[in-house]
C-alpha positions in Angstrom: 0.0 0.0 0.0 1.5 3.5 -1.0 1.5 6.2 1.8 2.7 9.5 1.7 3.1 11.9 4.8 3.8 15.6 4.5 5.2 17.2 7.4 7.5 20.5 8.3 5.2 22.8 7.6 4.3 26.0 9.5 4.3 30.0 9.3 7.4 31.8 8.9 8.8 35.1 8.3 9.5 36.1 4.7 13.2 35.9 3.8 13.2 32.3 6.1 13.3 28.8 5.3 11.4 25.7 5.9 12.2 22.0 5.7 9.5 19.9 3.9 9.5 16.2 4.4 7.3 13.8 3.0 7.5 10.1 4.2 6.6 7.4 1.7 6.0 3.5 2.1 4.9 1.6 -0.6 7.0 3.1 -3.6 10.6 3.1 -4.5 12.4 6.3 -5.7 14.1 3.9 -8.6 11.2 3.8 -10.1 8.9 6.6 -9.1 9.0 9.9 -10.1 8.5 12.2 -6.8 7.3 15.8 -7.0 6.1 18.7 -4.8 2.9 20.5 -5.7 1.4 23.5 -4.5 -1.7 25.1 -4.1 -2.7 28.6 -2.8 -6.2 29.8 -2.7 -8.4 30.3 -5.1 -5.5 28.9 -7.6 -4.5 25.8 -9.6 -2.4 23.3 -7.8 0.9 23.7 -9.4 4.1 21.9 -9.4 7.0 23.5 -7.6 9.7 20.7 -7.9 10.0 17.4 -9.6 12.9 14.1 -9.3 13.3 11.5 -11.7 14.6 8.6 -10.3 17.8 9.5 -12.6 18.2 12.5 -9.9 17.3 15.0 -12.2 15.3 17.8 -10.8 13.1 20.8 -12.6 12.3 23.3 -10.9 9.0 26.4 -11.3 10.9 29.5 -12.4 9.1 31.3 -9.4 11.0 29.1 -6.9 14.5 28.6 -8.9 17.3 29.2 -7.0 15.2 29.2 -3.9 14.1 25.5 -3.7 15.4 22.0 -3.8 14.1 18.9 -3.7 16.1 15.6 -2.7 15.4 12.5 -2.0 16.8 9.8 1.0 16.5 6.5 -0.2 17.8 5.1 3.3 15.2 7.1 5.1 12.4 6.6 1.5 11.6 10.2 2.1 11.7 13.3 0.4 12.5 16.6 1.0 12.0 20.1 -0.1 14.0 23.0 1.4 12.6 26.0 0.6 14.9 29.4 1.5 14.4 33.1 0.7 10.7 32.5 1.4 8.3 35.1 0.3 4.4 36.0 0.7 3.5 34.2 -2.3 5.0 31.3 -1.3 1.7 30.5 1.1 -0.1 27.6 0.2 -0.9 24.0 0.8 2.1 21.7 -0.3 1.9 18.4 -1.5 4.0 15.2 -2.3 3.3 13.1 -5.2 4.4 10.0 -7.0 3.8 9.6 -10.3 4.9 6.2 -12.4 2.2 4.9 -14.4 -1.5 4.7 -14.1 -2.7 7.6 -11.5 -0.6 9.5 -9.1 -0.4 9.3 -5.5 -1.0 12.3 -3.2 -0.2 12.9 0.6 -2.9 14.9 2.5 -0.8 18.1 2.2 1.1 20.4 4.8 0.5 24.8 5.3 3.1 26.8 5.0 2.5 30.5 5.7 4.9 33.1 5.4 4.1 36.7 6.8 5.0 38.5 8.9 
């Protein structure tokens, strides 16, 4: 069964930095490609960062330079450290896995930034 749990979200101050995590059981980063989406209100989701399981990376140009996702195979989590952190940076972020057939989705995690 394929699980995937958002945490280290939270409100910051602009120009700070978060730590997202998402924990995943059920998929292997080999095979899957692993992504973080989000979504603000009364927008689109949108993808922020993607990994292939050849460790390349793409990045949204709103977030280049800013972001990065990883990925811990030992630990079969994935990361996204977010720095320089702005207003419009507020949303709900989300982990997914994407292979074939129909992505997976985590429940999401808030991050605020204001001050």
């Amino acid at each position: 069964q394929v699980r995937l749990v958002e945490s280290g979200g939270g409100l910051v101050q602009p120009g700070g930095s978060l730590r997202l995590s998402c924990a995943t059981s059920g998929i292997s980063f080999y095979v899957y490609t692993m992504a973080w989406y989000r979504q603000a209100p009364g927008k689109e989701r949108e993808s922020v960062a993607t990994i292939t399981p050849g460790s390349t990376t793409n990045y949204a140009d709103s977030v280049k330079g800013r972001f990065t996702i990883s990925t811990d195979n030992a630990k079969n989590t994935v990361y996204l450290q977010m720095n320089d952190l702005n207003p419009e940076d507020t949303a709900i972020y989300y982990c997914n896995a994407a292979f074939v057939g129909l992505p997976y989705w985590g429940q999401g995690t808030q991050v605020t930034v204001s001050s």
